[in-house]
C-alpha atoms as a printed R data frame, in Angstrom:
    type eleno elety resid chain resno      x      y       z
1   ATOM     1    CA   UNK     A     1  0.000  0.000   0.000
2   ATOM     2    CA   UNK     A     2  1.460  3.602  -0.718
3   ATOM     3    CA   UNK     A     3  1.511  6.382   1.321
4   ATOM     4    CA   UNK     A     4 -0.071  9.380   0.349
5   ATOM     5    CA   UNK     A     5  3.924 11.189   0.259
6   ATOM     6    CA   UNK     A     6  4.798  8.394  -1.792
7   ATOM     7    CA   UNK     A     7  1.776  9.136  -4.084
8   ATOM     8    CA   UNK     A     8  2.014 13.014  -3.982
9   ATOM     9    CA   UNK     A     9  5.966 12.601  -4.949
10  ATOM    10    CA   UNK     A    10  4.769 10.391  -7.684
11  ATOM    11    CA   UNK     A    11  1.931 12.449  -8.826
12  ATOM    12    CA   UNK     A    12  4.481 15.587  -8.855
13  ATOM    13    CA   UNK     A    13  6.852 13.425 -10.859
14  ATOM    14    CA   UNK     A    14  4.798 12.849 -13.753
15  ATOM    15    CA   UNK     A    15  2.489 16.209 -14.039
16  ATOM    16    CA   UNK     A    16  5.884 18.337 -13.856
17  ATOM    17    CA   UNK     A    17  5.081 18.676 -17.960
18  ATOM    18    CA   UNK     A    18  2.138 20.836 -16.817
19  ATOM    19    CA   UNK     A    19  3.841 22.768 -14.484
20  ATOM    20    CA   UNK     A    20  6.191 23.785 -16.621
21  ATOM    21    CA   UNK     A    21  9.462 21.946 -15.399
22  ATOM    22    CA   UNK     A    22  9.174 18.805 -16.849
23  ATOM    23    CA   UNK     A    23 12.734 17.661 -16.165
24  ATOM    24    CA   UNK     A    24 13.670 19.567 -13.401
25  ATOM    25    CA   UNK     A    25 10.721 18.282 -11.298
26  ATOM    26    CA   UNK     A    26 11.464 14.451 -11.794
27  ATOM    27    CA   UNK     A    27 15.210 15.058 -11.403
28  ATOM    28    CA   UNK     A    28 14.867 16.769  -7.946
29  ATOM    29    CA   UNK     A    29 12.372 14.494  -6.822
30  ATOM    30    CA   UNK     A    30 14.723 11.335  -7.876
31  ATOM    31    CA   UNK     A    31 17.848 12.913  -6.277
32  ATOM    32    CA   UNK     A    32 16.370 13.698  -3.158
33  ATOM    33    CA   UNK     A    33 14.149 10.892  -1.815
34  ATOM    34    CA   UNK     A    34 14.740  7.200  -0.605
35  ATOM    35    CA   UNK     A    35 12.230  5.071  -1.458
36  ATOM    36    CA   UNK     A    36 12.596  3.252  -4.212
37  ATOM    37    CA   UNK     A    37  8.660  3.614  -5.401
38  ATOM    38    CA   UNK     A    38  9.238  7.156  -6.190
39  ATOM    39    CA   UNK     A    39 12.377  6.813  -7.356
40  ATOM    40    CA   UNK     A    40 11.360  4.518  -9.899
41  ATOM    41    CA   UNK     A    41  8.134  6.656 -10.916
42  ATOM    42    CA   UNK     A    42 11.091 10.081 -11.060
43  ATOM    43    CA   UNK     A    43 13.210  7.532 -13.291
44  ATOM    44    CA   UNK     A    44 10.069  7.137 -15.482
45  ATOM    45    CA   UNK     A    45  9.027 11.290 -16.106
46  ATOM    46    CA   UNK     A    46 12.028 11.794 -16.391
47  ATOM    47    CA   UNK     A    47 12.990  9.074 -19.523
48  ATOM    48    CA   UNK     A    48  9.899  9.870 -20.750
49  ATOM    49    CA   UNK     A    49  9.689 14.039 -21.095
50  ATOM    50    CA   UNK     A    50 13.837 13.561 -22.205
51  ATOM    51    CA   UNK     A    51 11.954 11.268 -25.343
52  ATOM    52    CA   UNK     A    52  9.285 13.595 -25.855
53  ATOM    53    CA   UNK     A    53 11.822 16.469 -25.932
54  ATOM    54    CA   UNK     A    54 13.687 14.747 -28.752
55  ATOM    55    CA   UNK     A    55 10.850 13.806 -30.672
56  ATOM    56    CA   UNK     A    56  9.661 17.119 -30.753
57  ATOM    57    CA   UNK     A    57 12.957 18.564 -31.780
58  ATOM    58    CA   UNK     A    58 13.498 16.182 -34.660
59  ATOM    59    CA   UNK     A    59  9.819 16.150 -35.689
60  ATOM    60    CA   UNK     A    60 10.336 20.245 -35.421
61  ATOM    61    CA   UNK     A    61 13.435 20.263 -38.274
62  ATOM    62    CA   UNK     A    62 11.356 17.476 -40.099
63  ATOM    63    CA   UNK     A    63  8.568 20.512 -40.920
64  ATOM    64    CA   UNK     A    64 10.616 21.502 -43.409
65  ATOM    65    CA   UNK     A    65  9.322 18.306 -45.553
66  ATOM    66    CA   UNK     A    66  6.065 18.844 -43.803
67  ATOM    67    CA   UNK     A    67  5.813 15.363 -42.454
68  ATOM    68    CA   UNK     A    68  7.132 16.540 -39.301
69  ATOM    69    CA   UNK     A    69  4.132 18.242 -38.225
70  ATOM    70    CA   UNK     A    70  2.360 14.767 -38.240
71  ATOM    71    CA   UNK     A    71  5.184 14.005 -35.279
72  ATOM    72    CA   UNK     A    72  4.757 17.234 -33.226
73  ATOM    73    CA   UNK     A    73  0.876 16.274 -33.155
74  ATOM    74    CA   UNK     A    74  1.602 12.794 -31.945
75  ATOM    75    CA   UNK     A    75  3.831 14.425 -29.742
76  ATOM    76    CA   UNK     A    76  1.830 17.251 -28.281
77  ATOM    77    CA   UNK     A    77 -1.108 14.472 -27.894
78  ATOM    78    CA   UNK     A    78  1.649 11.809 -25.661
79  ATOM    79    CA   UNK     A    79  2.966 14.894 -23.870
80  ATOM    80    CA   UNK     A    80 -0.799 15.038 -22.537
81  ATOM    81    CA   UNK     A    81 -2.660 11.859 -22.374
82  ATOM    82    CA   UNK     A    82  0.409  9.786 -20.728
83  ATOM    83    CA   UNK     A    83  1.329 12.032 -18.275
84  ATOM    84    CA   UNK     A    84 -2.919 12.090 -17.155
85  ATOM    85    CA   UNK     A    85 -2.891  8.590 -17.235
86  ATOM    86    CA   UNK     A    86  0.420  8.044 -14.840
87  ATOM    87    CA   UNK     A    87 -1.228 10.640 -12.455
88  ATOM    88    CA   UNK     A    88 -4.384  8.156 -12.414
89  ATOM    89    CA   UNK     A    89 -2.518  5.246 -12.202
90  ATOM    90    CA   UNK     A    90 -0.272  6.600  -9.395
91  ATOM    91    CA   UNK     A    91 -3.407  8.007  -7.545
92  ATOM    92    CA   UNK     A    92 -5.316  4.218  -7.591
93  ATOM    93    CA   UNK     A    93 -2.012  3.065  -5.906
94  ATOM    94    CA   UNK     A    94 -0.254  1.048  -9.185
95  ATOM    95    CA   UNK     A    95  3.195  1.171 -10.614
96  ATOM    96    CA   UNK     A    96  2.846  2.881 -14.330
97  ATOM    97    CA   UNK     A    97  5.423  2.366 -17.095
98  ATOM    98    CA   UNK     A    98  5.653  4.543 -19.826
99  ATOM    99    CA   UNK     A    99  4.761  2.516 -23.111
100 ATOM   100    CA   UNK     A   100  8.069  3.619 -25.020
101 ATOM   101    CA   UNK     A   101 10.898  4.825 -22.490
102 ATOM   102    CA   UNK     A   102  9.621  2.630 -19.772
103 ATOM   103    CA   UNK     A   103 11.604 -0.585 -20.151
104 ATOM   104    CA   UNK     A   104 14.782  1.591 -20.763
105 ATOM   105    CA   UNK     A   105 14.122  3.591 -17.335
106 ATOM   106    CA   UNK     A   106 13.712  0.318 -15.875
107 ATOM   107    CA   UNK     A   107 16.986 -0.651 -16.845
108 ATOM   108    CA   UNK     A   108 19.046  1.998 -15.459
């Protein structure tokens, strides 16, 4: 069962991409606590708003042959709907992994 610190760390973790800090939040969070919950859930915001960084730059240069504005609507769309559905997920008390950058925040 998780504590409610454990879930409010958690919770701050993944909506830092609304509140404007999406890497500092996670990183802070991850360097600062101990238990291994939340560090696992800072792991996974963080891996995951590095990828959608990325994806957004390299979708951004790829609007020069227009297909890249395809990317930075999948983008913009995973940048909201996965973060909402860790929060949830977090809140009900379950571990969430990221569908993409998950497994490779895992391994780390």
């Amino acid at each position: 069962m998780l504590t409610t610190e454990q879930k409010l760390l958690a919770v701050l973790c993944h909506g830092g991409v609304f509140l404007a800090a999406p890497i500092l939040i996670p990183l802070v969070v991850m360097l600062i606590t101990t238990d291994e919950f939340v560090k696992t859930q800072a792991k996974e915001a963080l891996m995951f708003q590095i990828l959608l960084i990325i994806a957004g730059a390299a979708s951004g240069i790829l609007t020069i042959l227009i297909i890249g504005i395809l990317g930075l609507i999948v983008v913009a769309l995973a940048a909201v709907i996965f973060p909402i559905i860790a929060i949830v997920k977090v809140l009900n008390g379950n571990d969430y992994t990221y569908p993409i950058s998950g497994k490779w925040a895992r391994g780390i």
